[in-house]
N, C-alpha and C positions, 0 to 999 in steps of 0.2 A: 434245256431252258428255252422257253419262245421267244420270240423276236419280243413280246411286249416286257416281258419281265426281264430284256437282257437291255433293254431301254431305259426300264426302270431304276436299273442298276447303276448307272452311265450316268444319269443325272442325277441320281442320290450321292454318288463318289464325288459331284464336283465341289458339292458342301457339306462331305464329310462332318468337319469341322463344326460349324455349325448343327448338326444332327446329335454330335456327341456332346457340344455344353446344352443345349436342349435336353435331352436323356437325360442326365448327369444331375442340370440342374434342376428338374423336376421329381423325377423318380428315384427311388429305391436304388440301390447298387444293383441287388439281383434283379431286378424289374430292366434298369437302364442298362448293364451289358448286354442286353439281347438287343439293345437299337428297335424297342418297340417304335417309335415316334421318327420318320424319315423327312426332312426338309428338304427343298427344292427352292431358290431364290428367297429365301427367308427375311423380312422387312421387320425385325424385331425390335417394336417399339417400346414396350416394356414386358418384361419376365415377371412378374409379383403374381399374387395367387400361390394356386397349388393345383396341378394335377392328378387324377387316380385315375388309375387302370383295375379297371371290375368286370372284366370280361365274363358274358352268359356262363361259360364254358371253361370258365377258369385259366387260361392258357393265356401265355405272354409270348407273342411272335413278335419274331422281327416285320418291321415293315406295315403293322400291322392300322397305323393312322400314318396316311401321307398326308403333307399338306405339300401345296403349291405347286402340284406337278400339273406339264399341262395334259390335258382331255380334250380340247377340243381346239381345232387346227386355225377357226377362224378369229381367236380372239388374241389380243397381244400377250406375249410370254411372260408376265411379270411377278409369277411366285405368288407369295402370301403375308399379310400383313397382320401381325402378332400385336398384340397388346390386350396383357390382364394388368390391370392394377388392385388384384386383390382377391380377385374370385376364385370359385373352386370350379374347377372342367372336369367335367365325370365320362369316363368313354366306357360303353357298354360291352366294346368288341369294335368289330373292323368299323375303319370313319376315313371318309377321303373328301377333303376339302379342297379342292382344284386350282385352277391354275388363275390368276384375279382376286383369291378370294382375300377380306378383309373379315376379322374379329375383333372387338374391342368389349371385352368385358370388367365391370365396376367391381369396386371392393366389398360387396357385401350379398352378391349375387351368385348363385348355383346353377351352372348350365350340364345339363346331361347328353349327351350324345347316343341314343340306342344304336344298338348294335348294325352295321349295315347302311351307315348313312353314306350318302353322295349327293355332293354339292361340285358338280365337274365347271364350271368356270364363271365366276365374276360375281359369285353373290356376298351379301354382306351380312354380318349375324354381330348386334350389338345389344347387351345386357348389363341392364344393372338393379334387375330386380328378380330374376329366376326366367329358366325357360328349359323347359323338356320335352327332346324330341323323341320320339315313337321309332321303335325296330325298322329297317327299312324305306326309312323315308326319303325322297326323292324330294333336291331344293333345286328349281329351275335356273335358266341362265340368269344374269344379272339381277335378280332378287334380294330382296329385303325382307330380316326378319328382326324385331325391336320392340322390347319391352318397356321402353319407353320414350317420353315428348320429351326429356330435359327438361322441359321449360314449365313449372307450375301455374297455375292462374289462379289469382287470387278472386275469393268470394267477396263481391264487395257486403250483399245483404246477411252472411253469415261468418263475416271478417275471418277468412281462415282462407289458408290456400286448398286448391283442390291437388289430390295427387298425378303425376306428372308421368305413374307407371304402377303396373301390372304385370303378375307373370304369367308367360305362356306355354300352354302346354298343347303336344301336336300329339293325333294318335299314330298307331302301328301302321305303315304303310301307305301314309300321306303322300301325294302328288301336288306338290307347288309350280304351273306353270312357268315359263317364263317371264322376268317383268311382273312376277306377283309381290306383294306387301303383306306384309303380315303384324299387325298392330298390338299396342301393350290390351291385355284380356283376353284374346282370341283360348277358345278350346275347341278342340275336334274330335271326332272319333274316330275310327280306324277306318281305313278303304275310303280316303278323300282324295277326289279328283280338285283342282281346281285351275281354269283355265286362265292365259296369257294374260298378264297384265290386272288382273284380281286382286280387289284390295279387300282384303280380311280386317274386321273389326271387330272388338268386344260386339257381343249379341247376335253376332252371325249363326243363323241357327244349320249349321254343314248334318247332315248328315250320309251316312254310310254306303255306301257301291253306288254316288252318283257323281257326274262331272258339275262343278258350277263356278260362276260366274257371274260376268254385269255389274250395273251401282243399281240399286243394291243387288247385294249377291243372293243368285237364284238358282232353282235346278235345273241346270238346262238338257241332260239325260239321268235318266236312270237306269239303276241293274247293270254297270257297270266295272269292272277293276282293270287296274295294271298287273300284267301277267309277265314276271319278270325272265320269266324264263323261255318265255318269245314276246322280244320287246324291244324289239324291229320289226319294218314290214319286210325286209329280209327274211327274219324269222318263223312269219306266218304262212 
């Protein structure tokens, strides 16, 4: 066993407890005896919804969605902040939502999780109109991602409210800089870069193997990807 996964293990045992009424009350008996779903300082504000586990590969491991553990040394330690009031979490396969992160998703919303996602510390993912994320995707530090304003506006010349949300859908292999936003309508394609602090909005027209950025957002390279498998300058 390596020093990371004997880490892993040490701070999974401290909330045990809480990992198994998670499991338990989410999933399946055969599903939740294998401890798919691991906690780590767990903020659980409300349980409602429903969880599935539909892995590409069909396989149910243990361990296989951490939330709250940390990743990264410079942020404070403080777990994860749980709250469905109703919706469905679809995990595609492996999903690690790190150490800071907060969720809050509505009761009538589907949020997907493709296979391979990481979210290593402080971001925030709230839904309550649908949102599906792409295999692979990469959500920077302290980011935001929200299908929606809450707050409607009302029409005054076509007396009607305008709607308040949008679902969004991310492609396979997306890069969400640091300090990115990501707004209710947004769609993307696969192999998007998009750098620090980037505010994505309905019409953003992103496309594929480039970095971008600015207000408004622009291309600022192309012919571009993240190459995961050297992705450090370690690595290269």
């Amino acid at each position: 066993m390596t020093k990371q996964k004997r880490i892993l293990l040490l701070r999974a045992l401290q909330y045990i407890f809480h990992s198994l009424y998670f499991n338990f009350h989410y999933l399946p008996f055969k599903q939740a005896i294998r401890l798919p779903i691991l906690l780590y300082k767990p903020d659980l504000l409300c349980c409602g919804g429903r969880i599935l586990l539909q892995p590409e590969d069909g396989r149910i491991r243990t361990g296989m969605i951490q939330m709250g553990f940390r990743m990264v040394s410079i942020f404070p330690n403080s777990g994860i902040t749980w709250e469905n009031n109703g919706g469905t979490v679809i995990f595609r396969g492996h999903c690690r939502l790190g150490n800071g992160m907060a969720v809050s998703f509505g009761k009538h919303t589907t949020v997907e999780f493709g296979d391979d996602f990481l979210c290593t510390t402080s971001g925030k993912i709230v839904s309550y109109r649908g949102i599906k994320f792409g295999r692979s995707m990469r959500l920077g530090w302290d980011s935001l991602c929200m299908d929606t304003n809450f707050h409607p506006l009302y029409d005054m010349k076509a007396k009607r409210y305008k709607s308040a949300s949008a679902p969004i859908e991310i492609g396979d292999y997306n890069w969400f800089g640091s300090k990115c936003t990501i707004l209710p309508g947004v769609k993307t394609p696969e192999r998007c870069i998009f750098g620090l602090g980037t505010v994505i909005t309905r019409g953003c027209e992103a496309k594929s193997y480039c970095v971008m950025g600015g207000s408004p957002v622009r291309v600022l390279a192309e012919n571009v990807m993240r190459d995961y498998n050297h992705d450090t300058e370690e690595d290269v």
